[in-house]
PDBQT receptor file of N, H, CA, C and O in Angstrom, charges set to zero:
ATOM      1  N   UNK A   1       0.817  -1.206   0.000  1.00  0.00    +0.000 N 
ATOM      2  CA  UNK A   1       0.000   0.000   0.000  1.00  0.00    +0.000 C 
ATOM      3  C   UNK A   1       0.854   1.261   0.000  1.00  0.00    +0.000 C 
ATOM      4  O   UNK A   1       0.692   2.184  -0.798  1.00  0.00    +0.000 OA
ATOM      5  N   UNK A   2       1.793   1.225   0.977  1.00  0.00    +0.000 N 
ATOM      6  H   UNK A   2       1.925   0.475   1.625  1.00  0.00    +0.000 HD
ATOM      7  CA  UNK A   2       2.802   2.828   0.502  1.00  0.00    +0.000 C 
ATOM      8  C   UNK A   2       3.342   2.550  -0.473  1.00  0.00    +0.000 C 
ATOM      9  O   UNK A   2       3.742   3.595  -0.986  1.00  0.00    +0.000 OA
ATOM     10  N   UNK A   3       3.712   1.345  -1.308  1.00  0.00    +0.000 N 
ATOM     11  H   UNK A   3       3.387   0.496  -0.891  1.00  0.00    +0.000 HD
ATOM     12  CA  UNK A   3       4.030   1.706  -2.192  1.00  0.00    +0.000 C 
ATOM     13  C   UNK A   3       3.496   2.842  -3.444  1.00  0.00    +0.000 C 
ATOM     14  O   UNK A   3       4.023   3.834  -3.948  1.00  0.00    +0.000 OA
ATOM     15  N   UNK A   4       2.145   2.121  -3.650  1.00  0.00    +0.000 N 
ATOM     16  H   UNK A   4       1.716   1.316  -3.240  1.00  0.00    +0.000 HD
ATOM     17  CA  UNK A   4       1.036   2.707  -4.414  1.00  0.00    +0.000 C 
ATOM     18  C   UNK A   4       0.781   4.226  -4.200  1.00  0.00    +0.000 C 
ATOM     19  O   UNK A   4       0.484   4.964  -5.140  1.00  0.00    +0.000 OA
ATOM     20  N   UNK A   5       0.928   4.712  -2.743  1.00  0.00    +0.000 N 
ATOM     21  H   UNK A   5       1.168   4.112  -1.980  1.00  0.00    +0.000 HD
ATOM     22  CA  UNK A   5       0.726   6.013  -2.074  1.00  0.00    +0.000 C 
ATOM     23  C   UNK A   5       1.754   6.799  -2.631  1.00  0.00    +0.000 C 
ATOM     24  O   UNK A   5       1.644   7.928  -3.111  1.00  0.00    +0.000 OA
ATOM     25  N   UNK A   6       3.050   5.904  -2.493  1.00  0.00    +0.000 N 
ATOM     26  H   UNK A   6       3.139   4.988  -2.104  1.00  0.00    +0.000 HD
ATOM     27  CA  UNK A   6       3.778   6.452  -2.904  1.00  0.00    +0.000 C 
ATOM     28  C   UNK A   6       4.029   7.137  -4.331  1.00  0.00    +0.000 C 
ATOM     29  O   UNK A   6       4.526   8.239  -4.565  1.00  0.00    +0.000 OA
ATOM     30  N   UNK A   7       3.419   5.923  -5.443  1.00  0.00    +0.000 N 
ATOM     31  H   UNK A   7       3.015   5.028  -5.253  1.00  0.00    +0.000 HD
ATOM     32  CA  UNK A   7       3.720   6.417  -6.552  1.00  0.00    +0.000 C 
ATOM     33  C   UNK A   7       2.283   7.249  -6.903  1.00  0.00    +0.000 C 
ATOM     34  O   UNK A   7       2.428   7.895  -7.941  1.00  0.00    +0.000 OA
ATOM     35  N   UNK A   8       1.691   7.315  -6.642  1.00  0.00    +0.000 N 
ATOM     36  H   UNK A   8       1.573   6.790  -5.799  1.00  0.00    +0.000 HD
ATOM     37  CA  UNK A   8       0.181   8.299  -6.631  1.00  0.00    +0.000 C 
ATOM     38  C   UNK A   8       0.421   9.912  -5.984  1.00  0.00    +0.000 C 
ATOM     39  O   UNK A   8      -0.208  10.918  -6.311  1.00  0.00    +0.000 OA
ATOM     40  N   UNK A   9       1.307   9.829  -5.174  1.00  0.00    +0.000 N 
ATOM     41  H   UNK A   9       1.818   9.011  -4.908  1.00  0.00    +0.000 HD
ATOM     42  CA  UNK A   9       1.885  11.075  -4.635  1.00  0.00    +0.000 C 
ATOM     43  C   UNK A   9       2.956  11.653  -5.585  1.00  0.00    +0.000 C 
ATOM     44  O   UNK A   9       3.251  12.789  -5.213  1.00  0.00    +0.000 OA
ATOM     45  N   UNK A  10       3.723  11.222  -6.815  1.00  0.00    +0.000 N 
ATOM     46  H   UNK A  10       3.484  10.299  -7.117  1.00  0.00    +0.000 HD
ATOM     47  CA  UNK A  10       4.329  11.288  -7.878  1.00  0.00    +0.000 C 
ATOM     48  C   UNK A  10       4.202  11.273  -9.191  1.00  0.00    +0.000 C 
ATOM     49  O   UNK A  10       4.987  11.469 -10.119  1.00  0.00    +0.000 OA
ATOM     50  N   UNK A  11       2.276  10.820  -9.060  1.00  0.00    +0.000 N 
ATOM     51  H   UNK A  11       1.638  10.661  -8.306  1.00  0.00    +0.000 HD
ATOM     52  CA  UNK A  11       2.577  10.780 -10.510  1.00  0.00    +0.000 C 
ATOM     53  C   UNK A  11       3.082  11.714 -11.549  1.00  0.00    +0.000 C 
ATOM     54  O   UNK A  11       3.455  11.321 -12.654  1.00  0.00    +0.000 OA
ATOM     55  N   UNK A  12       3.088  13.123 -11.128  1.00  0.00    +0.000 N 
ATOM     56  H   UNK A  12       2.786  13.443 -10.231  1.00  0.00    +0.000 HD
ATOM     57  CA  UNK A  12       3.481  13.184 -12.664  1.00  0.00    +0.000 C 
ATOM     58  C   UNK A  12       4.333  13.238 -13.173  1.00  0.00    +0.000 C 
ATOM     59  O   UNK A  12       4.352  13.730 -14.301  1.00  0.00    +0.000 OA
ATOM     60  N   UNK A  13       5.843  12.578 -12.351  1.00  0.00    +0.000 N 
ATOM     61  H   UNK A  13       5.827  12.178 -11.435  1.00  0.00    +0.000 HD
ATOM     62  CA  UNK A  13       7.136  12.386 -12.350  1.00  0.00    +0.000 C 
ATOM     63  C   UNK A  13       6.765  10.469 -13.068  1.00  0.00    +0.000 C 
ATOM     64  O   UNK A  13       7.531   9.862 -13.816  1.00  0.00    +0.000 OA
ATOM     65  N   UNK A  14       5.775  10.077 -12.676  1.00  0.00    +0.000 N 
ATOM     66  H   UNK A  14       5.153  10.570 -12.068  1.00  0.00    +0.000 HD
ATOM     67  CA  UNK A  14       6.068   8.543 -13.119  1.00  0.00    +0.000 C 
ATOM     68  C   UNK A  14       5.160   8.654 -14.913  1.00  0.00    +0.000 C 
ATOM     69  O   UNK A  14       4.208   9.341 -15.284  1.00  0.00    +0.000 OA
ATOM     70  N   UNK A  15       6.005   7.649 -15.623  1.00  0.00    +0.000 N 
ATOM     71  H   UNK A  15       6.778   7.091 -15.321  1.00  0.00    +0.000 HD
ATOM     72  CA  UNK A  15       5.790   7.286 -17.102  1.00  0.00    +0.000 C 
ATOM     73  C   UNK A  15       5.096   6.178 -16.900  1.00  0.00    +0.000 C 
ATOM     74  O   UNK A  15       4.021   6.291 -17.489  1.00  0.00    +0.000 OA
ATOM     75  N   UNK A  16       5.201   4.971 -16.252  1.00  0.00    +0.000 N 
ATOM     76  H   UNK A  16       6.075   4.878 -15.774  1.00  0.00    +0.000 HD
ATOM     77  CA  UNK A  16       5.156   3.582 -16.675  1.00  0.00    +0.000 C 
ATOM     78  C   UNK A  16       5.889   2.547 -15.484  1.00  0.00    +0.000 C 
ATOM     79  O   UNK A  16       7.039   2.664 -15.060  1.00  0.00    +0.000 OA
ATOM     80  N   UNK A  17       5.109   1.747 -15.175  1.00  0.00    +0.000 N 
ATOM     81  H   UNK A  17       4.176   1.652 -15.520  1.00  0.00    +0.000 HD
ATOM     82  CA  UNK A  17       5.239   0.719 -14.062  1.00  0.00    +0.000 C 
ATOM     83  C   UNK A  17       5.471  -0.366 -14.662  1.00  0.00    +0.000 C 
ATOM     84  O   UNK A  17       4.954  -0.538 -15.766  1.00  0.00    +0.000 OA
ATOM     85  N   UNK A  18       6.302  -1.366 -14.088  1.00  0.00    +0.000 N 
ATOM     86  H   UNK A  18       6.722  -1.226 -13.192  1.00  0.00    +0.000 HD
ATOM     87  CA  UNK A  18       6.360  -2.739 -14.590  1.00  0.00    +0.000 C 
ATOM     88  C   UNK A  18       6.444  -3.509 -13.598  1.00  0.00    +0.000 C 
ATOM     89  O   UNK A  18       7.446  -3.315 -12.911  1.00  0.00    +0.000 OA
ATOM     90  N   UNK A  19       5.336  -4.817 -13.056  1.00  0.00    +0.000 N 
ATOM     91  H   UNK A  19       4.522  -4.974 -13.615  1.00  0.00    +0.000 HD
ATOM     92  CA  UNK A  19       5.403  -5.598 -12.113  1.00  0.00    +0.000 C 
ATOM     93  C   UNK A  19       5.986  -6.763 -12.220  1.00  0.00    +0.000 C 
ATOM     94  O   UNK A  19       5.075  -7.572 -12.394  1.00  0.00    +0.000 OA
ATOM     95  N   UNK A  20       7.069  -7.345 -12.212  1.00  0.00    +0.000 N 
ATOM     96  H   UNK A  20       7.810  -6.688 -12.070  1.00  0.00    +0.000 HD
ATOM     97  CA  UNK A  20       7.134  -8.816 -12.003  1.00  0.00    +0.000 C 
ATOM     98  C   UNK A  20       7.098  -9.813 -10.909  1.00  0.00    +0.000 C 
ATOM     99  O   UNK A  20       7.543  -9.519  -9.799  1.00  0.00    +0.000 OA
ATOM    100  N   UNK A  21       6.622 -10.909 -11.148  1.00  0.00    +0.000 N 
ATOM    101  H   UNK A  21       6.261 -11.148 -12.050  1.00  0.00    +0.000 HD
ATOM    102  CA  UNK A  21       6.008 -11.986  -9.644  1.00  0.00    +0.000 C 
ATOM    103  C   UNK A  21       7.426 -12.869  -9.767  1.00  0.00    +0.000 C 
ATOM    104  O   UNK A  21       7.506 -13.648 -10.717  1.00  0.00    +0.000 OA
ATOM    105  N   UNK A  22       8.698 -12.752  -8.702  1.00  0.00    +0.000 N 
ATOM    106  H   UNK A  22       8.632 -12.119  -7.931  1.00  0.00    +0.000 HD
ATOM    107  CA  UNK A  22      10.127 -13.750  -9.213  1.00  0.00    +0.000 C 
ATOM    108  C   UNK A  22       9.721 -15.022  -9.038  1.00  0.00    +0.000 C 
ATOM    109  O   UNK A  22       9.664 -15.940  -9.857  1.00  0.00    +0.000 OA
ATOM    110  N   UNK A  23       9.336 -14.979  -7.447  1.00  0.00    +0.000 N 
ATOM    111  H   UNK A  23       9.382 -14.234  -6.782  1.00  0.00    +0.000 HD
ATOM    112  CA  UNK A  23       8.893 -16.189  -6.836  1.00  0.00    +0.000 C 
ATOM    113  C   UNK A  23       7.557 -16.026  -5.610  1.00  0.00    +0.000 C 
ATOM    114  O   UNK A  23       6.961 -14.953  -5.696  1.00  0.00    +0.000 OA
ATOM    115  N   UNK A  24       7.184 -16.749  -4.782  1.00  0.00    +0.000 N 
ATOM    116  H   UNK A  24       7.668 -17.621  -4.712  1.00  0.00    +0.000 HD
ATOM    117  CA  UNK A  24       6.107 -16.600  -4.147  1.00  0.00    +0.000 C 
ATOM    118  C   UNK A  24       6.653 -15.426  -3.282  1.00  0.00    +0.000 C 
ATOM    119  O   UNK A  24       5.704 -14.664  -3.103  1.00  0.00    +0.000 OA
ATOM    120  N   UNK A  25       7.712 -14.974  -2.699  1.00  0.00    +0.000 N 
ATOM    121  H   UNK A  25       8.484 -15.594  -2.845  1.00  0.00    +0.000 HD
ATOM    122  CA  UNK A  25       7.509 -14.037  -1.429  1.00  0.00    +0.000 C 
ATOM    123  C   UNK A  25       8.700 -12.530  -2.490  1.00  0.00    +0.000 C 
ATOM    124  O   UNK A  25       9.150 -11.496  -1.998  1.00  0.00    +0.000 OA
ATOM    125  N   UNK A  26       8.815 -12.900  -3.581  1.00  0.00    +0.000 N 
ATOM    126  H   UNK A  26       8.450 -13.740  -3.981  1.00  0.00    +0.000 HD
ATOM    127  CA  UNK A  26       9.708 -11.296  -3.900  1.00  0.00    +0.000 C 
ATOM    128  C   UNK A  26       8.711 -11.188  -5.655  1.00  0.00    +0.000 C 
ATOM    129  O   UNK A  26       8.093 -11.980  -6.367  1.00  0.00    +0.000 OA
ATOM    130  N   UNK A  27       9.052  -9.792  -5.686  1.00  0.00    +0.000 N 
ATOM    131  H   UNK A  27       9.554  -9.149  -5.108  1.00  0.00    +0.000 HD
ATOM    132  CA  UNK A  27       8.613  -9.225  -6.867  1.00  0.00    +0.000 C 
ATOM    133  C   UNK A  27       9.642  -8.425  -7.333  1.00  0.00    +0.000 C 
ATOM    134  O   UNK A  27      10.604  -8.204  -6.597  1.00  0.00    +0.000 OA
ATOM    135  N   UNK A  28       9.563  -7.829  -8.763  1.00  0.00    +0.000 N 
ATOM    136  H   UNK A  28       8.782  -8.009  -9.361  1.00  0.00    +0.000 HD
ATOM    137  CA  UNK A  28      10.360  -6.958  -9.158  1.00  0.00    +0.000 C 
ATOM    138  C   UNK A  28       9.559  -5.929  -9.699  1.00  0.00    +0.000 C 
ATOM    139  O   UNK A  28       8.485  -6.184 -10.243  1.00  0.00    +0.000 OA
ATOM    140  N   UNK A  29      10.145  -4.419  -9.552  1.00  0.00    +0.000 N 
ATOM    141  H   UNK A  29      11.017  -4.212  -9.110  1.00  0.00    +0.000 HD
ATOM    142  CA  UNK A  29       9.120  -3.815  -9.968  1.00  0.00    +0.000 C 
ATOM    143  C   UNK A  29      10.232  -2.417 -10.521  1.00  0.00    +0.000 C 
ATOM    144  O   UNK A  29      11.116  -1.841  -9.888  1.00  0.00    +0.000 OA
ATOM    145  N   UNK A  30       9.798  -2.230 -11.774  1.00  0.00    +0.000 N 
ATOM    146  H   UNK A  30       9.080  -2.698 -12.288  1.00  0.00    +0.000 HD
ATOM    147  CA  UNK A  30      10.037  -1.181 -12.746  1.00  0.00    +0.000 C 
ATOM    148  C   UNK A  30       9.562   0.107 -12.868  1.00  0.00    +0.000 C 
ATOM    149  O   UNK A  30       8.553   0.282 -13.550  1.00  0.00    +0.000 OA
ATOM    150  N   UNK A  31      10.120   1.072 -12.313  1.00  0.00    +0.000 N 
ATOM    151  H   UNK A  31      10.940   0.930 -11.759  1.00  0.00    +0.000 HD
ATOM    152  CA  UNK A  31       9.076   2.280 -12.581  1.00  0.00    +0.000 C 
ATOM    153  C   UNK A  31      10.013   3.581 -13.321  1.00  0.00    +0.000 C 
ATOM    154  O   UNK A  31      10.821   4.215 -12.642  1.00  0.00    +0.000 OA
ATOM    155  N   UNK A  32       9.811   3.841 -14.622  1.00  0.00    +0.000 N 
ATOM    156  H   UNK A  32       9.155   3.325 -15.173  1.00  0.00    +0.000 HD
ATOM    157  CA  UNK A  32      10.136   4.639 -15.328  1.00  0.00    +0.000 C 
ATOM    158  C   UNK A  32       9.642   6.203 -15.498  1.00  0.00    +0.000 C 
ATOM    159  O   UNK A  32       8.620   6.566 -16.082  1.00  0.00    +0.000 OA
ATOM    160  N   UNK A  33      10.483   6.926 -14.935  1.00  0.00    +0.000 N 
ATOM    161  H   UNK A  33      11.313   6.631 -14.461  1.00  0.00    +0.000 HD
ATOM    162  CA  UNK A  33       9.889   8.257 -14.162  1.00  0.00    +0.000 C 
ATOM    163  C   UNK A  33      10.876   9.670 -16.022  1.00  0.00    +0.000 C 
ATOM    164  O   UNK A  33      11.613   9.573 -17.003  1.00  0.00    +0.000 OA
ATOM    165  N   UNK A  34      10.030  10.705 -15.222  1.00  0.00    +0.000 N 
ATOM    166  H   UNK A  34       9.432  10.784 -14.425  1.00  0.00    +0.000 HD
ATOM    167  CA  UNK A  34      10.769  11.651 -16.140  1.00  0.00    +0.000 C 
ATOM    168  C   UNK A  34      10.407  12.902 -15.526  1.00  0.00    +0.000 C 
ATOM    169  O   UNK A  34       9.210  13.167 -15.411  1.00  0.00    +0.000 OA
ATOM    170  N   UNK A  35      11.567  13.962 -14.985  1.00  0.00    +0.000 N 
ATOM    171  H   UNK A  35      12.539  13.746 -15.078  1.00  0.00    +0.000 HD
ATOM    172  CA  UNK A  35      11.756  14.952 -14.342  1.00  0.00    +0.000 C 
ATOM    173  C   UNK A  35      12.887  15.663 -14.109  1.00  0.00    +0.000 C 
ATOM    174  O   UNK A  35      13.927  15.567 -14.763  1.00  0.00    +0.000 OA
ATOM    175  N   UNK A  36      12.613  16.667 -12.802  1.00  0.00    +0.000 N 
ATOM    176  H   UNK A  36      11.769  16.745 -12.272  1.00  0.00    +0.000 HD
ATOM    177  CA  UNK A  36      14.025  17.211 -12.477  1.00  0.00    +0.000 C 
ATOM    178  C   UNK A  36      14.902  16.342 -11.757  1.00  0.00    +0.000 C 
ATOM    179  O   UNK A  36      14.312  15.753 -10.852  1.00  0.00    +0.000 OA
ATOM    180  N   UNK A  37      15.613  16.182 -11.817  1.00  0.00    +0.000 N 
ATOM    181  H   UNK A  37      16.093  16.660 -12.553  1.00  0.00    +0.000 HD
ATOM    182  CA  UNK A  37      16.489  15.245 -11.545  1.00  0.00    +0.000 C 
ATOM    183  C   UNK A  37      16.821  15.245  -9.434  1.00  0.00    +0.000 C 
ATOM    184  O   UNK A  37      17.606  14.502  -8.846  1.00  0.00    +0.000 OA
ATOM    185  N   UNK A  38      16.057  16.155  -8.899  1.00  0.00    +0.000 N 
ATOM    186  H   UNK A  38      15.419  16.759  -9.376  1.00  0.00    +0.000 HD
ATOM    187  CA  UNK A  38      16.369  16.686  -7.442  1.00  0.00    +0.000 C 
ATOM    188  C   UNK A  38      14.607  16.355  -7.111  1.00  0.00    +0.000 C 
ATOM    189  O   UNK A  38      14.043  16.509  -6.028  1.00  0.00    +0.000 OA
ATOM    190  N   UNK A  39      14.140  15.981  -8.102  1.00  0.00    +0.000 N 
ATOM    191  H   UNK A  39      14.599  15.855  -8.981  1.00  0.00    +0.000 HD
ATOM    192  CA  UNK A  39      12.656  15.311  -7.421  1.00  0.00    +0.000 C 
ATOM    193  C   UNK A  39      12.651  13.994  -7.909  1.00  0.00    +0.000 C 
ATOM    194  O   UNK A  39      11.853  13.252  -7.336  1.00  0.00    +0.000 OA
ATOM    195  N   UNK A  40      13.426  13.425  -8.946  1.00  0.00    +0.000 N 
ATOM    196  H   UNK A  40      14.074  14.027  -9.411  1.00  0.00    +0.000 HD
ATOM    197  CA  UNK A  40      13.859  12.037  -8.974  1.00  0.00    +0.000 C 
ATOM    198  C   UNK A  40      14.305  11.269  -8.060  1.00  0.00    +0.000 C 
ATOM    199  O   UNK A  40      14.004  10.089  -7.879  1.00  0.00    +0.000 OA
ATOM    200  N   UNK A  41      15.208  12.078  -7.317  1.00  0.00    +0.000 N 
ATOM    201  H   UNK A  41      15.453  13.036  -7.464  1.00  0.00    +0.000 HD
ATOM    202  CA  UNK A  41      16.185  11.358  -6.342  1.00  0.00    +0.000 C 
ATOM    203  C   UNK A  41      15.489  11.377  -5.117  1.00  0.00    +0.000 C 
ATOM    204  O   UNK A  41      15.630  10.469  -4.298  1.00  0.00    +0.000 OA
ATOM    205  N   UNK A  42      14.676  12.438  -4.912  1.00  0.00    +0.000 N 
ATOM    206  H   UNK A  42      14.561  13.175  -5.577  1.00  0.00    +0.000 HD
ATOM    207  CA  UNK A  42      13.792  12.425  -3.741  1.00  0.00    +0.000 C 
ATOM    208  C   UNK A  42      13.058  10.812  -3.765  1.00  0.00    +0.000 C 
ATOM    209  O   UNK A  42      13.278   9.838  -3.045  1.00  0.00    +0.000 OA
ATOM    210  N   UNK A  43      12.450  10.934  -4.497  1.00  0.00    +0.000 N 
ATOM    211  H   UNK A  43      12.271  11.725  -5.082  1.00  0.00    +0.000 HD
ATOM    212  CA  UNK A  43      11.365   9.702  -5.216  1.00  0.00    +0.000 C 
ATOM    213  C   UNK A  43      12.179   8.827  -4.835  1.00  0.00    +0.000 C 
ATOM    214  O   UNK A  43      12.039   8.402  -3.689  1.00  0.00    +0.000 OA
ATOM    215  N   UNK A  44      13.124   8.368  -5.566  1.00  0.00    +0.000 N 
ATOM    216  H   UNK A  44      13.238   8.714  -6.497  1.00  0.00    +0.000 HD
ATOM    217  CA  UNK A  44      13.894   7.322  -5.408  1.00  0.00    +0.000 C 
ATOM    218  C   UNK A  44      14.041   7.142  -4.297  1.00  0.00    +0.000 C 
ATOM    219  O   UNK A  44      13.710   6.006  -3.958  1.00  0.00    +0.000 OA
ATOM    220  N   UNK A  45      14.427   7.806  -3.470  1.00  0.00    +0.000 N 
ATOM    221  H   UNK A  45      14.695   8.729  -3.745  1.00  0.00    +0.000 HD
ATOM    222  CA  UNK A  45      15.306   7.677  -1.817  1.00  0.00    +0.000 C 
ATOM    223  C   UNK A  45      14.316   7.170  -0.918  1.00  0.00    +0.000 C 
ATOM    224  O   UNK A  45      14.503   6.337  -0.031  1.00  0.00    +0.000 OA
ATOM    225  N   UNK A  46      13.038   7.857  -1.283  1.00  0.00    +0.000 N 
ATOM    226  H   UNK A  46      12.886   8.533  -2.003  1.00  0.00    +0.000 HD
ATOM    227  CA  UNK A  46      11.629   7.972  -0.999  1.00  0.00    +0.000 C 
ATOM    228  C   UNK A  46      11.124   5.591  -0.563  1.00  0.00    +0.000 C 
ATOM    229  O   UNK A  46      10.791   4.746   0.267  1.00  0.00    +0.000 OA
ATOM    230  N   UNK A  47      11.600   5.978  -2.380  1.00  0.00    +0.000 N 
ATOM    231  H   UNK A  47      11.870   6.665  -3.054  1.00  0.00    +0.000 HD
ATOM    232  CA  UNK A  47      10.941   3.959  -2.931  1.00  0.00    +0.000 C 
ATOM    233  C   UNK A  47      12.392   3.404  -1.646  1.00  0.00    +0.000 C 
ATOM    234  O   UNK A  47      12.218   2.627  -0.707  1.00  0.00    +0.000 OA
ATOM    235  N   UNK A  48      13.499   3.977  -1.957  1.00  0.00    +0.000 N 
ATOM    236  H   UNK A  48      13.641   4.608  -2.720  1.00  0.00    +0.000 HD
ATOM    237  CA  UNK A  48      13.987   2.393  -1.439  1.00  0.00    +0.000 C 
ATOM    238  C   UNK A  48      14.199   2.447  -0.311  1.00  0.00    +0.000 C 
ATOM    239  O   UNK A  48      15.039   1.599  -0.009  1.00  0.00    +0.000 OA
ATOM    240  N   UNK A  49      13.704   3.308   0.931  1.00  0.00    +0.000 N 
ATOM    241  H   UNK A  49      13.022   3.997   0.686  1.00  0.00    +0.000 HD
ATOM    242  CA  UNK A  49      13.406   3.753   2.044  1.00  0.00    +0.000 C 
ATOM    243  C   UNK A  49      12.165   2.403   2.457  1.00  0.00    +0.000 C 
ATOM    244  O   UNK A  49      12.439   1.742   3.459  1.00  0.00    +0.000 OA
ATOM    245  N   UNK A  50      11.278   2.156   1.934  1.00  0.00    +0.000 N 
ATOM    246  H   UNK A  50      11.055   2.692   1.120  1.00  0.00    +0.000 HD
ATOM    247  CA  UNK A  50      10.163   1.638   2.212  1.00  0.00    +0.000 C 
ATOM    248  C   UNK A  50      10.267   0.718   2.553  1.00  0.00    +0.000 C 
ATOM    249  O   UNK A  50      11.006   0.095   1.790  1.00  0.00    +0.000 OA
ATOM    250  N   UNK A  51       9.733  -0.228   3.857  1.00  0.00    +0.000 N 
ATOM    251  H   UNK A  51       9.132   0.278   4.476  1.00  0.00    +0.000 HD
ATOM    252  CA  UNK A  51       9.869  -1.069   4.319  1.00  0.00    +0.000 C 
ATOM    253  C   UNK A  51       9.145  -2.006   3.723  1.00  0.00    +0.000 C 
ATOM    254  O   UNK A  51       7.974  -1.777   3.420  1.00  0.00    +0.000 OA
ATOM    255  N   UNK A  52       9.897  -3.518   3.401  1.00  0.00    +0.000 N 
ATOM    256  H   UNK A  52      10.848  -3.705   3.647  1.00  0.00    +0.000 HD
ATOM    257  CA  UNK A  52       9.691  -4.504   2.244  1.00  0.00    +0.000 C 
ATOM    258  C   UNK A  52      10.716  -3.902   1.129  1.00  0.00    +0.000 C 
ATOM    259  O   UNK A  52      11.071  -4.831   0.405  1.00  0.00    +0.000 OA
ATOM    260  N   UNK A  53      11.100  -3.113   0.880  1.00  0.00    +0.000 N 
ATOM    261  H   UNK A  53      10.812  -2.357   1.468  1.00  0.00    +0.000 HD
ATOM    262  CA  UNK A  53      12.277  -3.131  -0.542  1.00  0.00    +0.000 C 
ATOM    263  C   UNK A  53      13.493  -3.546   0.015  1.00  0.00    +0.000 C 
ATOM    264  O   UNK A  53      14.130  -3.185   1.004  1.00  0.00    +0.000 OA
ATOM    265  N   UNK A  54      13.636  -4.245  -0.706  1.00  0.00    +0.000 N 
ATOM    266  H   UNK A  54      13.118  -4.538  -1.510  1.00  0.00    +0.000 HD
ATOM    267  CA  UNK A  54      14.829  -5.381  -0.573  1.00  0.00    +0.000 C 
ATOM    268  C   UNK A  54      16.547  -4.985  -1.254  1.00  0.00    +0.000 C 
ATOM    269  O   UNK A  54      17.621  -5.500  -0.946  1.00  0.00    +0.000 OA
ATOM    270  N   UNK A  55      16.243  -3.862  -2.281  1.00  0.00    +0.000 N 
ATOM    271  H   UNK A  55      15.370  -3.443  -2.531  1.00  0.00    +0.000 HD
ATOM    272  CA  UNK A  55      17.246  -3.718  -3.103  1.00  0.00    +0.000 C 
ATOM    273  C   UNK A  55      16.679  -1.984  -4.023  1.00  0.00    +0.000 C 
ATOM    274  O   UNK A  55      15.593  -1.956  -4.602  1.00  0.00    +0.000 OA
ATOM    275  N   UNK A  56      17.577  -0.764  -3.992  1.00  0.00    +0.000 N 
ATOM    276  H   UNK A  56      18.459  -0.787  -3.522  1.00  0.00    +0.000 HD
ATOM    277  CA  UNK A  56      17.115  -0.178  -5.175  1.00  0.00    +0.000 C 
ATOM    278  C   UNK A  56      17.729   0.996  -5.916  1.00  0.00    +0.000 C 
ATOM    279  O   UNK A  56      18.568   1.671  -5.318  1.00  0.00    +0.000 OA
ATOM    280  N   UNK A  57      17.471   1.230  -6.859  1.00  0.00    +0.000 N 
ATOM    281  H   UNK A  57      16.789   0.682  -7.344  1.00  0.00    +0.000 HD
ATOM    282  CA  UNK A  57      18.653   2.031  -7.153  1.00  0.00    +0.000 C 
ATOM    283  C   UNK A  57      18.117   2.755  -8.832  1.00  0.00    +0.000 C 
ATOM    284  O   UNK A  57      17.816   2.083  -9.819  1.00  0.00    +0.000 OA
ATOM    285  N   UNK A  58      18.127   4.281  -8.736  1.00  0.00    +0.000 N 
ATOM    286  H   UNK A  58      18.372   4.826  -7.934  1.00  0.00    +0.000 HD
ATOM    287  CA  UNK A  58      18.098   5.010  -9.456  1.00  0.00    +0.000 C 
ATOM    288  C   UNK A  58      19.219   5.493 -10.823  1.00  0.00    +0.000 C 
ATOM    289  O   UNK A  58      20.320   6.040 -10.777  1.00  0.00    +0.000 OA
ATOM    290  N   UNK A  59      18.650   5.171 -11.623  1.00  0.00    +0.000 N 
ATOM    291  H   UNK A  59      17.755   4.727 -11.659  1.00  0.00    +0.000 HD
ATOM    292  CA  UNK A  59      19.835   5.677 -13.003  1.00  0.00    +0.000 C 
ATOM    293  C   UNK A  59      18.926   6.412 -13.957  1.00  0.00    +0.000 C 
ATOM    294  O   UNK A  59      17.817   6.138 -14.415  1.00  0.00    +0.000 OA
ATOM    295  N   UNK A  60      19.929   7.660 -14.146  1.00  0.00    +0.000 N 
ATOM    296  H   UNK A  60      20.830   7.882 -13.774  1.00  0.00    +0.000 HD
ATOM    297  CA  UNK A  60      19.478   8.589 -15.049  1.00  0.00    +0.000 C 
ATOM    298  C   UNK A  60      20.369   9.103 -16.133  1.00  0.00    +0.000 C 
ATOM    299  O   UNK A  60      21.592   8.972 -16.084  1.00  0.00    +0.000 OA
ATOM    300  N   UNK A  61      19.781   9.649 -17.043  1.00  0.00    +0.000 N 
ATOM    301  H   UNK A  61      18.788   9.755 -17.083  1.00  0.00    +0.000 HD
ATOM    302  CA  UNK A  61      20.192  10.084 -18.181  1.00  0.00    +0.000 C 
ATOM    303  C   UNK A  61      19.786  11.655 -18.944  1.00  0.00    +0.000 C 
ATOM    304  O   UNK A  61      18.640  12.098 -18.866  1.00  0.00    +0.000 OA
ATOM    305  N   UNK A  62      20.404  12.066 -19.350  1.00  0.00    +0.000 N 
ATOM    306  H   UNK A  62      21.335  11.706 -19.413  1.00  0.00    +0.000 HD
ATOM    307  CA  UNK A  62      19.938  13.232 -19.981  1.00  0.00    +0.000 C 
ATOM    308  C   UNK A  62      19.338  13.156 -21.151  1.00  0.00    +0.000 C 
ATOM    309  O   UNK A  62      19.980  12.551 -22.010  1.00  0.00    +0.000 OA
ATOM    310  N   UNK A  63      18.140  13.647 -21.510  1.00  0.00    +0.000 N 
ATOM    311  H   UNK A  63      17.619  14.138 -20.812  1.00  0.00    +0.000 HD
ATOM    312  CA  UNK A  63      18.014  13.737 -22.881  1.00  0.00    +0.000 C 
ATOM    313  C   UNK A  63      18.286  14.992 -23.864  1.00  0.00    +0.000 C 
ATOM    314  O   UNK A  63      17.805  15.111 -24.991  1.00  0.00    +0.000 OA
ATOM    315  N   UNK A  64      19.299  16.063 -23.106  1.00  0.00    +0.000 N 
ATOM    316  H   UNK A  64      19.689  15.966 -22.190  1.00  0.00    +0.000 HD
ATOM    317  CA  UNK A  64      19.915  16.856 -24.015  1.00  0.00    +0.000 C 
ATOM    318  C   UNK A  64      21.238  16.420 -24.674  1.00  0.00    +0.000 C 
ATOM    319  O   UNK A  64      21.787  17.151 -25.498  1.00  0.00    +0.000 OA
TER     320      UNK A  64
């Protein structure tokens, strides 16, 4: 549920979600964002802060 809060409190930094089921107790999950790069990292710090994330990590790119 914070997850969801979480990304609902962001959307308009988020593009596109991707869920995967690995095994019965972990998932993987994809979320492809586009912004300032100082509300990205918030976000990010935000997701892998959350209790249940296991692993996470932000990479960005410029598109100039």
């Amino acid at each position: 549920n914070n997850l969801a809060e979480l990304q609902h409190d962001y959307h308009d930094l988020i593009l596109a979600t991707q869920h995967f089921h690995l095994d019965h107790d972990n998932c993987l999950e994809i979320i492809a964002v586009k912004g300032e790069s100082v509300r990205l990292s918030l976000l990010a710090n935000k997701l892998i802060a959350l209790k249940g994330i296991q692993h996470g990590m932000l990479t960005m790119s410029s598109t100039k």
